[in-house]
PyMOL Python script that loads the backbone (N, CA, C, O; Angstrom):
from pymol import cmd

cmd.read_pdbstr("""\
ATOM      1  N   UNK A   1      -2.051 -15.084  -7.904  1.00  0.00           N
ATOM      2  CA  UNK A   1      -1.656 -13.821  -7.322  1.00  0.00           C
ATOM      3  C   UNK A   1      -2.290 -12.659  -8.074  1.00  0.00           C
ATOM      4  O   UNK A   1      -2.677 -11.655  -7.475  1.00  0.00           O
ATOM      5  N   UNK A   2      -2.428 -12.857  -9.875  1.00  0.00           N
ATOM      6  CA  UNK A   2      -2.906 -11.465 -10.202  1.00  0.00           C
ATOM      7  C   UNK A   2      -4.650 -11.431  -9.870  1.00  0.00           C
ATOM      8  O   UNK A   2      -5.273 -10.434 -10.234  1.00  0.00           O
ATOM      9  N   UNK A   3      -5.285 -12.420  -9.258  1.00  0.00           N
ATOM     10  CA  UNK A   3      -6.520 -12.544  -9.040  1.00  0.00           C
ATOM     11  C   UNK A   3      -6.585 -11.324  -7.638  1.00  0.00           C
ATOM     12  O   UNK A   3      -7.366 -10.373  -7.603  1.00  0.00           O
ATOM     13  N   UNK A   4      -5.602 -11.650  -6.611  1.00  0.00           N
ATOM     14  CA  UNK A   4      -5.860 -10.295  -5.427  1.00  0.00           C
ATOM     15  C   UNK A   4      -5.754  -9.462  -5.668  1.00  0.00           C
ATOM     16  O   UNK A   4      -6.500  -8.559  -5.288  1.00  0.00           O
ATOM     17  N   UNK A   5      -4.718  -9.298  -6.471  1.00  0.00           N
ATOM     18  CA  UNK A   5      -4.081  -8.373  -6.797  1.00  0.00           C
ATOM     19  C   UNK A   5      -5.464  -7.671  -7.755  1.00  0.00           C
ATOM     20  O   UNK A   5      -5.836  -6.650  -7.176  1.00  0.00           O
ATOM     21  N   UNK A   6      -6.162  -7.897  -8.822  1.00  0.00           N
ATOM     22  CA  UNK A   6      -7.360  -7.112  -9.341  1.00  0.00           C
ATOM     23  C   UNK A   6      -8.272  -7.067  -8.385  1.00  0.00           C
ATOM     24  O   UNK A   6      -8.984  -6.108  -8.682  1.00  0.00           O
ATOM     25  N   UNK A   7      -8.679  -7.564  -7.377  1.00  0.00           N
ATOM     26  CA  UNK A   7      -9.552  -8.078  -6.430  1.00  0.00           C
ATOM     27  C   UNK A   7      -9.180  -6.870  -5.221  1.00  0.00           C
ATOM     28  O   UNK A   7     -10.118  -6.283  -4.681  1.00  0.00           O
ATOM     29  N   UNK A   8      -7.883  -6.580  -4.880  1.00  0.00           N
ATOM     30  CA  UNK A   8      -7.589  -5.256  -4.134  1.00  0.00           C
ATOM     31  C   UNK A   8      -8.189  -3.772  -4.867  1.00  0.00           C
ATOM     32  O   UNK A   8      -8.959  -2.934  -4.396  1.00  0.00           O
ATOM     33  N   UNK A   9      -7.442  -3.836  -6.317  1.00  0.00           N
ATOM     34  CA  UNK A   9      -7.403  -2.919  -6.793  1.00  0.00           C
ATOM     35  C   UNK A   9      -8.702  -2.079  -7.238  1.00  0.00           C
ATOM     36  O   UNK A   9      -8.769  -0.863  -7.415  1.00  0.00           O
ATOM     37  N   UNK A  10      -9.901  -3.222  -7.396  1.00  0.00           N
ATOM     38  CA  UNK A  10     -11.152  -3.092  -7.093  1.00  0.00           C
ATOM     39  C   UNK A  10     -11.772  -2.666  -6.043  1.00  0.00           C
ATOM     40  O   UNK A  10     -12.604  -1.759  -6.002  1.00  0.00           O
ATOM     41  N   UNK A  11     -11.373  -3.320  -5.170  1.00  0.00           N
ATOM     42  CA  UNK A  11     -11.683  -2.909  -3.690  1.00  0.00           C
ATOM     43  C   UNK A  11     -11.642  -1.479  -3.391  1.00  0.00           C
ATOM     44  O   UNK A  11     -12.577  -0.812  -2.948  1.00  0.00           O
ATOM     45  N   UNK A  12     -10.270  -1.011  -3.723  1.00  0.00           N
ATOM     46  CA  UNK A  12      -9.711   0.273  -3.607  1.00  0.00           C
ATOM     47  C   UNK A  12     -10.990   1.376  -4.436  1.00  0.00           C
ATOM     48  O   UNK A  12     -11.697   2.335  -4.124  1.00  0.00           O
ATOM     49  N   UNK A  13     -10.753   0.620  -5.495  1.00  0.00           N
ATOM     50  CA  UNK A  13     -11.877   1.589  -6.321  1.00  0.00           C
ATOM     51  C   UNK A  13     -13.356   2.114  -5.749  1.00  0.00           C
ATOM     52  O   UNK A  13     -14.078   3.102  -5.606  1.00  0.00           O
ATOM     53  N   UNK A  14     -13.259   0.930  -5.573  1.00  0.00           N
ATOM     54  CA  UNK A  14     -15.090   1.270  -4.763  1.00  0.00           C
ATOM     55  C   UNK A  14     -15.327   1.417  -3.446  1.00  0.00           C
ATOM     56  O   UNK A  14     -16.515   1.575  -3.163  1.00  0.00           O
ATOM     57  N   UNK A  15     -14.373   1.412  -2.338  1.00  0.00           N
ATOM     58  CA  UNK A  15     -14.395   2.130  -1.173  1.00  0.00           C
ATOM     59  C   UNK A  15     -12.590   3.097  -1.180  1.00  0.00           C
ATOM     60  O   UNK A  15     -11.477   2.851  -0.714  1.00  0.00           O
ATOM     61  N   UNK A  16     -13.114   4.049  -1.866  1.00  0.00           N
ATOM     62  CA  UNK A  16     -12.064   5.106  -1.812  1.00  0.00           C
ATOM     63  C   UNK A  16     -12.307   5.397  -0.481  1.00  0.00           C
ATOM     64  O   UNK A  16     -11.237   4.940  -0.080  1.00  0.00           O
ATOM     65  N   UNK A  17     -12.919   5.840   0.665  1.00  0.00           N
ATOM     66  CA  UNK A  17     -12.676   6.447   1.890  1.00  0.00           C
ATOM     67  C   UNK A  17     -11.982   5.345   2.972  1.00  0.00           C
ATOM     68  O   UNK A  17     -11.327   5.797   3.911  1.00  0.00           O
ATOM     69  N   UNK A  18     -12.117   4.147   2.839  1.00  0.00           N
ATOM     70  CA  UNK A  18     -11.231   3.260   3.758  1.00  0.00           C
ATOM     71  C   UNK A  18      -9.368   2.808   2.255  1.00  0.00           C
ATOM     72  O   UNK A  18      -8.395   2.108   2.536  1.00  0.00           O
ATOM     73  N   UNK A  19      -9.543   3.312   1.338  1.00  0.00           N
ATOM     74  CA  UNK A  19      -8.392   3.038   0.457  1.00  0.00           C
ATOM     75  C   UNK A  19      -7.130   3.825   0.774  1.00  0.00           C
ATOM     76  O   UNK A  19      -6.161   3.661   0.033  1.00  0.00           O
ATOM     77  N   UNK A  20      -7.041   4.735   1.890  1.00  0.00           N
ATOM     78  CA  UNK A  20      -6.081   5.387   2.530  1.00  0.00           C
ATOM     79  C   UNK A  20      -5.277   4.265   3.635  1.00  0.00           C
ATOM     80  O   UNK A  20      -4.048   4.203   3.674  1.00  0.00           O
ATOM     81  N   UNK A  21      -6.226   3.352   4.564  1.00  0.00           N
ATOM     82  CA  UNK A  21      -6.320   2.161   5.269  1.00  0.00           C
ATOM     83  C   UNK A  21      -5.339   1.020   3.973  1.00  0.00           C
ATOM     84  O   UNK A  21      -4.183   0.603   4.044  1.00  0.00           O
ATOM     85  N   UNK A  22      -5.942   0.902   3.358  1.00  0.00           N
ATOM     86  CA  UNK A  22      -5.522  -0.010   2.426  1.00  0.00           C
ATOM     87  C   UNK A  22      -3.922   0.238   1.833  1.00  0.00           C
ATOM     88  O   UNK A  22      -3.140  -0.709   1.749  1.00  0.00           O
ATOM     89  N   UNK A  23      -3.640   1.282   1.535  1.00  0.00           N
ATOM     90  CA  UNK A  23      -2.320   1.719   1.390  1.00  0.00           C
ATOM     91  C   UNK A  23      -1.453   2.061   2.408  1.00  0.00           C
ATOM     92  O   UNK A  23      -0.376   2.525   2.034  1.00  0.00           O
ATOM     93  N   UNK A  24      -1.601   1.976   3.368  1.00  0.00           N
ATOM     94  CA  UNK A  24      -1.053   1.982   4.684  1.00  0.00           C
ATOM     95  C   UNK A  24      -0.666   0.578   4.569  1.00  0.00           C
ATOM     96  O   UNK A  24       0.507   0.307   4.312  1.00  0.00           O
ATOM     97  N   UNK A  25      -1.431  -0.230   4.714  1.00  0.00           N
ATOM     98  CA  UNK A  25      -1.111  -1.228   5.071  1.00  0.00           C
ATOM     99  C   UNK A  25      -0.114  -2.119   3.647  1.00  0.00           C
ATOM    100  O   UNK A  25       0.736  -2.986   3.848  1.00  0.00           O
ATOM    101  N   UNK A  26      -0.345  -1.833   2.912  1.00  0.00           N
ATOM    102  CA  UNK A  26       0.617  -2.594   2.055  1.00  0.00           C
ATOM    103  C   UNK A  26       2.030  -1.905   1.655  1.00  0.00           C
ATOM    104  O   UNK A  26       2.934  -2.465   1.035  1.00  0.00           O
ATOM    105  N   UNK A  27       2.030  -0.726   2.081  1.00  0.00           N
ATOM    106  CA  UNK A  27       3.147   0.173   2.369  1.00  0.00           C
ATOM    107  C   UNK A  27       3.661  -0.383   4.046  1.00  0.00           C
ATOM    108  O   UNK A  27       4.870  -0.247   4.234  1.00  0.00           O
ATOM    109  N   UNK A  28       3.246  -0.690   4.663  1.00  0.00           N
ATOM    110  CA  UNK A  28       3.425  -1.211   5.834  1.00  0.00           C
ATOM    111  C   UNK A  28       4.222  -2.569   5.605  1.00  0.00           C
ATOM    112  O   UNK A  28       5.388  -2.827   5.903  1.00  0.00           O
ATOM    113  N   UNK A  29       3.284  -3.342   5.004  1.00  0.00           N
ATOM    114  CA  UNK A  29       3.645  -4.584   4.839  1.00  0.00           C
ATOM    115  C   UNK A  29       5.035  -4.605   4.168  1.00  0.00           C
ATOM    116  O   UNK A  29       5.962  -5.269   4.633  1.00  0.00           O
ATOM    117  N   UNK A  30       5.128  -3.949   3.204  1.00  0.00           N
ATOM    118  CA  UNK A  30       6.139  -4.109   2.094  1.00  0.00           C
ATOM    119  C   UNK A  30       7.544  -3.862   2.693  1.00  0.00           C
ATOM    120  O   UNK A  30       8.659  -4.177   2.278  1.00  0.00           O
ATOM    121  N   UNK A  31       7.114  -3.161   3.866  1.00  0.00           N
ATOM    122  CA  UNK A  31       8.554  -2.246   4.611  1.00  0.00           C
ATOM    123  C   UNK A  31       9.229  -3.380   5.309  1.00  0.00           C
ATOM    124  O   UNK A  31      10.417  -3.479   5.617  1.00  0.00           O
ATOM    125  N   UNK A  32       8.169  -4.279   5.514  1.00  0.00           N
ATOM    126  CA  UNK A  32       8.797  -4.924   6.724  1.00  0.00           C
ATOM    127  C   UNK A  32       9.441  -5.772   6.333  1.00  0.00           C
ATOM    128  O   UNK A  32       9.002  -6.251   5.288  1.00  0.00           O
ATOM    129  N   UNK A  33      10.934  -6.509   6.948  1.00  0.00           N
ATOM    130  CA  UNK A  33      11.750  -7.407   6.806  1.00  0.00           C
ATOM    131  C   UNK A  33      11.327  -8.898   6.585  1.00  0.00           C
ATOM    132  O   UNK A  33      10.710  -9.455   7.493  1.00  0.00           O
ATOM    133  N   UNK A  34      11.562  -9.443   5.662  1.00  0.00           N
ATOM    134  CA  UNK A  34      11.242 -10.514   5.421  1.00  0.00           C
ATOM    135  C   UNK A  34       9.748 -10.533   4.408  1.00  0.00           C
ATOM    136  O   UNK A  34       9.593 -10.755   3.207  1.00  0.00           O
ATOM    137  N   UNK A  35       8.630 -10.138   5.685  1.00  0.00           N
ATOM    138  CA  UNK A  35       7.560 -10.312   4.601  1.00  0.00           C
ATOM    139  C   UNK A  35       7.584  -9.385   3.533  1.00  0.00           C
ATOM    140  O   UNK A  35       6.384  -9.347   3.261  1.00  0.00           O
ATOM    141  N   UNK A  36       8.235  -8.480   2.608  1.00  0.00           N
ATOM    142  CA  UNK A  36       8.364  -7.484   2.098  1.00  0.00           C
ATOM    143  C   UNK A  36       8.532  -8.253   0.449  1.00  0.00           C
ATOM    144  O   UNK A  36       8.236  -7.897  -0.692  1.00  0.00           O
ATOM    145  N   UNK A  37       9.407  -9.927   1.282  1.00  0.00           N
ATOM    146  CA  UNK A  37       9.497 -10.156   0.071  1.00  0.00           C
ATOM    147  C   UNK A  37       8.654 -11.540  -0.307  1.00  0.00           C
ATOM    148  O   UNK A  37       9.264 -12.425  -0.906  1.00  0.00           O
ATOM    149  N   UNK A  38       7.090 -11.753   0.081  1.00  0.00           N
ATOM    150  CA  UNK A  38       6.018 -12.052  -0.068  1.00  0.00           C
ATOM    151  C   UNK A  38       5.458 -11.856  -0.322  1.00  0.00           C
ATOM    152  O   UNK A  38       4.734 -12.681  -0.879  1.00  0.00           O
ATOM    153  N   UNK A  39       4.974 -10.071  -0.200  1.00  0.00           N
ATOM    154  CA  UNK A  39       3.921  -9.101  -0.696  1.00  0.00           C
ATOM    155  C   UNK A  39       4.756  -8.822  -1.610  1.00  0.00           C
ATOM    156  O   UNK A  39       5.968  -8.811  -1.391  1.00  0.00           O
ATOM    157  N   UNK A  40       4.071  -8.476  -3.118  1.00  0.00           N
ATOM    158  CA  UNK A  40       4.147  -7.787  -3.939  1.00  0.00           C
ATOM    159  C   UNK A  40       3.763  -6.402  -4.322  1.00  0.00           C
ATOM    160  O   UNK A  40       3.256  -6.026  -5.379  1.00  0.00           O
ATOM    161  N   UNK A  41       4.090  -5.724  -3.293  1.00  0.00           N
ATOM    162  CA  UNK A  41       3.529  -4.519  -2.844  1.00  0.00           C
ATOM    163  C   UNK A  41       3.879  -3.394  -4.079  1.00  0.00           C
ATOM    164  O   UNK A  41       2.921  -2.738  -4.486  1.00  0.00           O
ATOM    165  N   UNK A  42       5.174  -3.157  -4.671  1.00  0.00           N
ATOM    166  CA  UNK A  42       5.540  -2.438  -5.647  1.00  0.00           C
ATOM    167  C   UNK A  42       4.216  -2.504  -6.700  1.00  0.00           C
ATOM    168  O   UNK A  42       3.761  -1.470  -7.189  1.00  0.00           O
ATOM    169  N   UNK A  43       3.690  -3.749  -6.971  1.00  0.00           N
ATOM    170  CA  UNK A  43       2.998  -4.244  -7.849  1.00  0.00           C
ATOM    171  C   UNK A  43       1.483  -3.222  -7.445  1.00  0.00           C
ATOM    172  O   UNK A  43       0.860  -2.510  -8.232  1.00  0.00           O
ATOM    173  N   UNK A  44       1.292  -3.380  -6.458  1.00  0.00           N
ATOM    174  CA  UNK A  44      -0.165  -2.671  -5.738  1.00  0.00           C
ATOM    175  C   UNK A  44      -0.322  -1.438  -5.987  1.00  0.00           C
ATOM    176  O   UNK A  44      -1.280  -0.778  -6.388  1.00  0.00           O
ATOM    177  N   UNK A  45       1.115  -1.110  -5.601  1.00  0.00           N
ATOM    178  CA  UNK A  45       1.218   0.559  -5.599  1.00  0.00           C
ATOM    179  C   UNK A  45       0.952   1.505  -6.823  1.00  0.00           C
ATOM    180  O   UNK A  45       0.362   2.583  -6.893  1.00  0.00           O
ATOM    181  N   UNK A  46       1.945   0.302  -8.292  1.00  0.00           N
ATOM    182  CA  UNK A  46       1.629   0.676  -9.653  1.00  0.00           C
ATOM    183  C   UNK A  46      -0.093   0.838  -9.429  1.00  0.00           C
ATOM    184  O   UNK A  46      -0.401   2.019  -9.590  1.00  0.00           O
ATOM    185  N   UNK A  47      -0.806   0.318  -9.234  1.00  0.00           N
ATOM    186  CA  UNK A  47      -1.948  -0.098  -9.560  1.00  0.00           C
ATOM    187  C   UNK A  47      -2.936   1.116  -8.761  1.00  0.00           C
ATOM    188  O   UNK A  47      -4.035   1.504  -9.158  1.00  0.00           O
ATOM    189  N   UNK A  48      -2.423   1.441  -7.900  1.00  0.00           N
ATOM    190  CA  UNK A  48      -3.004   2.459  -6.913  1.00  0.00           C
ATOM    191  C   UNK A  48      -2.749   3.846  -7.158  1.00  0.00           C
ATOM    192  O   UNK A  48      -3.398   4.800  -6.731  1.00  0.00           O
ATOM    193  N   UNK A  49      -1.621   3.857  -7.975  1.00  0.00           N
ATOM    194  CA  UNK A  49      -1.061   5.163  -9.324  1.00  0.00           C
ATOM    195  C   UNK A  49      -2.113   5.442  -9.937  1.00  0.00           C
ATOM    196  O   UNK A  49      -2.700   6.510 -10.106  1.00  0.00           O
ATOM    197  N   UNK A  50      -2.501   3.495 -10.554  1.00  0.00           N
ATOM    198  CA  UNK A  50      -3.153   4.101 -11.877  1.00  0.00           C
ATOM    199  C   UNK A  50      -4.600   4.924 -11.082  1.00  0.00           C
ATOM    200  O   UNK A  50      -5.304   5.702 -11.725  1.00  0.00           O
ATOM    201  N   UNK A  51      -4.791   4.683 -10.030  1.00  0.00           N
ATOM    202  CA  UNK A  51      -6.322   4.875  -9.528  1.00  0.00           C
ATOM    203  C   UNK A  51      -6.026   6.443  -9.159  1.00  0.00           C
ATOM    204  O   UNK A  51      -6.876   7.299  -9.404  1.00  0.00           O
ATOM    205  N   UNK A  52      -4.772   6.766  -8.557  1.00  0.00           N
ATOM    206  CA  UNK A  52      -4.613   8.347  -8.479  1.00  0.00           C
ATOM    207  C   UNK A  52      -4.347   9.275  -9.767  1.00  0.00           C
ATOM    208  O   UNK A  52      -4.271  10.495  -9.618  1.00  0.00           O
ATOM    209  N   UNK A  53      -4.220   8.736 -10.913  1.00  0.00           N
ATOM    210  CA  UNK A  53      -4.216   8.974 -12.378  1.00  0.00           C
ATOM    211  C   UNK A  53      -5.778   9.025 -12.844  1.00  0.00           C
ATOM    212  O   UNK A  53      -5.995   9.880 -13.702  1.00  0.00           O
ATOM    213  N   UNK A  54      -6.699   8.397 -12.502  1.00  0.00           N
ATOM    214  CA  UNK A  54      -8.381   8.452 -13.041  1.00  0.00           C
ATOM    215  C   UNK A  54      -8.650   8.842 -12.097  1.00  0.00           C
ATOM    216  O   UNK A  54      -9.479   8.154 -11.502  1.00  0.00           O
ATOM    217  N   UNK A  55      -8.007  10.542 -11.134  1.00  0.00           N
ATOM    218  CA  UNK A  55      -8.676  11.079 -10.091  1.00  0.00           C
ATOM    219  C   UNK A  55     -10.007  10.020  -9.097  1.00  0.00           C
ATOM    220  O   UNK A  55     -11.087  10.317  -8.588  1.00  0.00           O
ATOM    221  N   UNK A  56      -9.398   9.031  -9.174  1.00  0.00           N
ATOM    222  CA  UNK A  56     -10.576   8.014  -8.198  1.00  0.00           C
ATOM    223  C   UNK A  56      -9.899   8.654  -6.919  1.00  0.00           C
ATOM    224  O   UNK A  56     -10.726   9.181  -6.176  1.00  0.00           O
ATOM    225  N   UNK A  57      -8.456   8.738  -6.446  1.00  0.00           N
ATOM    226  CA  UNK A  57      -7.926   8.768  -5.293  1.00  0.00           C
ATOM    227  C   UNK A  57      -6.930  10.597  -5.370  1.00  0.00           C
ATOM    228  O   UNK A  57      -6.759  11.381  -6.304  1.00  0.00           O
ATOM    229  N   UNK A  58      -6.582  10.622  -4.198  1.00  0.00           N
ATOM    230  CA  UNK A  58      -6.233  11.810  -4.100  1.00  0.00           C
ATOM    231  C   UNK A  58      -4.395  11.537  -4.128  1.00  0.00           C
ATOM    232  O   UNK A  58      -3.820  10.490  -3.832  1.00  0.00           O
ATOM    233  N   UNK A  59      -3.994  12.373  -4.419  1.00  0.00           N
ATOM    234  CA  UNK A  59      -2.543  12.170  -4.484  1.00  0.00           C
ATOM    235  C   UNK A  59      -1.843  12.765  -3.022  1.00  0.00           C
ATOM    236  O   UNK A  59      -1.015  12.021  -2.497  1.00  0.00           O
ATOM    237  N   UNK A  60      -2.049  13.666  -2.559  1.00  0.00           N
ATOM    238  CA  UNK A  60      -1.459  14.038  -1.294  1.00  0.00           C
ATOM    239  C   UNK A  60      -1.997  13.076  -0.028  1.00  0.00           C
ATOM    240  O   UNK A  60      -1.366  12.694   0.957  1.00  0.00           O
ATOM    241  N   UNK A  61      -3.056  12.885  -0.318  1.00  0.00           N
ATOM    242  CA  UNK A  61      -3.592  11.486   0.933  1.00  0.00           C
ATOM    243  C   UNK A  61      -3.068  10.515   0.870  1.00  0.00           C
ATOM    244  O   UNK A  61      -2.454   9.981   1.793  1.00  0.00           O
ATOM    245  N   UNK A  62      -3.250   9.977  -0.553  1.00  0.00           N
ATOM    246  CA  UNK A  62      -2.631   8.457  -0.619  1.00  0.00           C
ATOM    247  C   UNK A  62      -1.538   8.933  -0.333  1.00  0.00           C
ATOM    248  O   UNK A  62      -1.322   8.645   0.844  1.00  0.00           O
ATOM    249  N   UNK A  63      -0.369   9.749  -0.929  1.00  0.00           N
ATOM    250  CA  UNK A  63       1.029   9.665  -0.620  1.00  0.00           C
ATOM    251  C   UNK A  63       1.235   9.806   1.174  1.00  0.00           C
ATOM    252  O   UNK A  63       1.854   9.017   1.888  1.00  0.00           O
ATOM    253  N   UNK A  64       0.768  10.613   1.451  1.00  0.00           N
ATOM    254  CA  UNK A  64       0.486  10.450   3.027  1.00  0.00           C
ATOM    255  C   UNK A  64       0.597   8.905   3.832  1.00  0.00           C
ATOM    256  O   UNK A  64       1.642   8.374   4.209  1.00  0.00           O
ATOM    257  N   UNK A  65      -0.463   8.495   3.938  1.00  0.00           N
ATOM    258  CA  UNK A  65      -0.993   7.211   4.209  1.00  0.00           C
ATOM    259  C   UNK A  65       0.528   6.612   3.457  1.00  0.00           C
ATOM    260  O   UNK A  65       1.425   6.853   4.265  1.00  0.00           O
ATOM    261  N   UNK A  66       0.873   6.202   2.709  1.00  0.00           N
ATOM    262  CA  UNK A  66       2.184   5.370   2.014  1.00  0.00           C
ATOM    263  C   UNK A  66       3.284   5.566   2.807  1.00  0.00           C
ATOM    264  O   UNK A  66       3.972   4.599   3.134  1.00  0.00           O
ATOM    265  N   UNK A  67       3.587   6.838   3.213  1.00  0.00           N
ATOM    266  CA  UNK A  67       4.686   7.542   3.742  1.00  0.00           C
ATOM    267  C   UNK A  67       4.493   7.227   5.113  1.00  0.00           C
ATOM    268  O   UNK A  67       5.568   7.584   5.595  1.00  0.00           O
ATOM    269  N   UNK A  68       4.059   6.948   5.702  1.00  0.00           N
ATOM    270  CA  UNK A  68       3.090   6.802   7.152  1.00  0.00           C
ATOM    271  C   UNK A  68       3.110   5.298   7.431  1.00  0.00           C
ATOM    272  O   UNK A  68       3.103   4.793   8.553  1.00  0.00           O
ATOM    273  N   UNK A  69       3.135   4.708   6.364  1.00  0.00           N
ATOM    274  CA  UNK A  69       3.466   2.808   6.420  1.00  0.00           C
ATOM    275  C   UNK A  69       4.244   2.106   6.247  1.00  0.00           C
ATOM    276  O   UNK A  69       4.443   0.940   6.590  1.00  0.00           O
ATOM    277  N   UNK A  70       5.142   3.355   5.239  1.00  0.00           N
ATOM    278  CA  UNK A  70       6.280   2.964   4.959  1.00  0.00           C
ATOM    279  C   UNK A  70       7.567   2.859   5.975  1.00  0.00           C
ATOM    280  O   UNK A  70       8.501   2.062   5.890  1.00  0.00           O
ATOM    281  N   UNK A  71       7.300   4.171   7.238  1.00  0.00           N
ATOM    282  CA  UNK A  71       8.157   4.621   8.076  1.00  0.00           C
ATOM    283  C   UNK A  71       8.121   3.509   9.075  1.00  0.00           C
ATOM    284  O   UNK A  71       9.035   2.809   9.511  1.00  0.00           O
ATOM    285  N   UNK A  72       6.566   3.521   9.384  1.00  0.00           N
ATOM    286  CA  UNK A  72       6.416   3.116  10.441  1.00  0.00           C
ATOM    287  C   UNK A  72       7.323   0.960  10.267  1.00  0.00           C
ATOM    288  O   UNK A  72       8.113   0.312  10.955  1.00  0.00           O
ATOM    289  N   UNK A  73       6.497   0.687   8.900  1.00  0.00           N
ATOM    290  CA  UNK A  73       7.366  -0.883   8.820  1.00  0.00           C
ATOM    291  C   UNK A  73       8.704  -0.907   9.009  1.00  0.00           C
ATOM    292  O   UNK A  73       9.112  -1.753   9.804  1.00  0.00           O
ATOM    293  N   UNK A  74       9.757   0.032   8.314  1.00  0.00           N
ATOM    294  CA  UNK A  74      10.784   0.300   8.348  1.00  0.00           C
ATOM    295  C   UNK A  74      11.307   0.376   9.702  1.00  0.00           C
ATOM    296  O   UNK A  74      12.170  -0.430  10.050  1.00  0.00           O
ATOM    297  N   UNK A  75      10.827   1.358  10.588  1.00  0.00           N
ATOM    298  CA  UNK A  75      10.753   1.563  12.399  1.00  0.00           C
ATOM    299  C   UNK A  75      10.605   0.018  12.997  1.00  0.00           C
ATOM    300  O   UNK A  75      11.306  -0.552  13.833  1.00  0.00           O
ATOM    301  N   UNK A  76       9.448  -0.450  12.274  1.00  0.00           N
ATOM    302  CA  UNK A  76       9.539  -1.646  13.258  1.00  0.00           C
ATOM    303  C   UNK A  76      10.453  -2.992  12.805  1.00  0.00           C
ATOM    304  O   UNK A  76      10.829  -3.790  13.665  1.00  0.00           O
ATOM    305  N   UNK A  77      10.720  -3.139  11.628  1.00  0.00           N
ATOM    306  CA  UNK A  77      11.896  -3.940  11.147  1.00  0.00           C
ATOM    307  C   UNK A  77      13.422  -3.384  12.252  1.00  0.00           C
ATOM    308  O   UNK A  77      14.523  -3.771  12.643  1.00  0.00           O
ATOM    309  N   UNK A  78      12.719  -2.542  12.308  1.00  0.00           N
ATOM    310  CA  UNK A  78      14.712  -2.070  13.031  1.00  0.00           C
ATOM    311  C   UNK A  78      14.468  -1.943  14.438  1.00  0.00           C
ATOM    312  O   UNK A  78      15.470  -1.536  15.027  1.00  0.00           O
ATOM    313  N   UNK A  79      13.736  -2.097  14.984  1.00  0.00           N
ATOM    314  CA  UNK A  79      13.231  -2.441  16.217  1.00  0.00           C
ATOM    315  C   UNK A  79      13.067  -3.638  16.882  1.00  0.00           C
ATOM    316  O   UNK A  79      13.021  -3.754  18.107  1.00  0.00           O
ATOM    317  N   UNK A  80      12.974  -4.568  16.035  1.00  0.00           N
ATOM    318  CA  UNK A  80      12.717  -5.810  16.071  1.00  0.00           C
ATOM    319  C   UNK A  80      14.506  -6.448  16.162  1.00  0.00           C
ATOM    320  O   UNK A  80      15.044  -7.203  16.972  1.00  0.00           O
ATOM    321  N   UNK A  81      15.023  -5.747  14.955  1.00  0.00           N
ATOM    322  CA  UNK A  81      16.407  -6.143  14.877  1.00  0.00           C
ATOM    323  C   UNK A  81      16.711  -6.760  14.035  1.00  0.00           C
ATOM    324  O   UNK A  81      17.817  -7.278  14.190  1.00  0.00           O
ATOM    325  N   UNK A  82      16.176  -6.994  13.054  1.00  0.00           N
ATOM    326  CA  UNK A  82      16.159  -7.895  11.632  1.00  0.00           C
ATOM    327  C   UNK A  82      17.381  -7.039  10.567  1.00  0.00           C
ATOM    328  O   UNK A  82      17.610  -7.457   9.432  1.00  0.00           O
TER     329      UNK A  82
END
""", "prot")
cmd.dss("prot")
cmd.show_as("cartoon", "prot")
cmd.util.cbc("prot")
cmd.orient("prot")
């Protein structure tokens, strides 16, 4: 697991313009019922800090995009009915 997990966080690093995409989606993921507790998403997010901490990433975007994946998983967990 910590192999994706550096293997994302890399990712993130070196395509910062799709890394808004990328935090969506694991803010997405994390929201949702059940798989929430598969992804280790808390874990990503530390890691996506540290990348908005070495100005690699922007802090009002990424938080954006997070907030935006977060709602929406949450919306669809309770939609679903879980």
């Amino acid at each position: 697991m910590n192999v994706y997990l550096q293997e994302l966080i890399g990712w993130v690093s070196l395509h910062s313009n799709l890394a808004g995409f990328a935090v969506f989606m694991v803010a997405f993921s994390e929201s949702l019922a059940f798989v929430g507790l598969l992804i280790p998403g808390t874990v990503m997010m530390v890691g996506i800090g540290a990348l908005i901490a070495a100005d690699a990433l922007s802090f009002w975007t990424t938080m954006a995009w997070a907030v935006v994946g977060a709602v929406l998983g949450d919306g669809l967990s309770y939609w679903i009915g879980v």
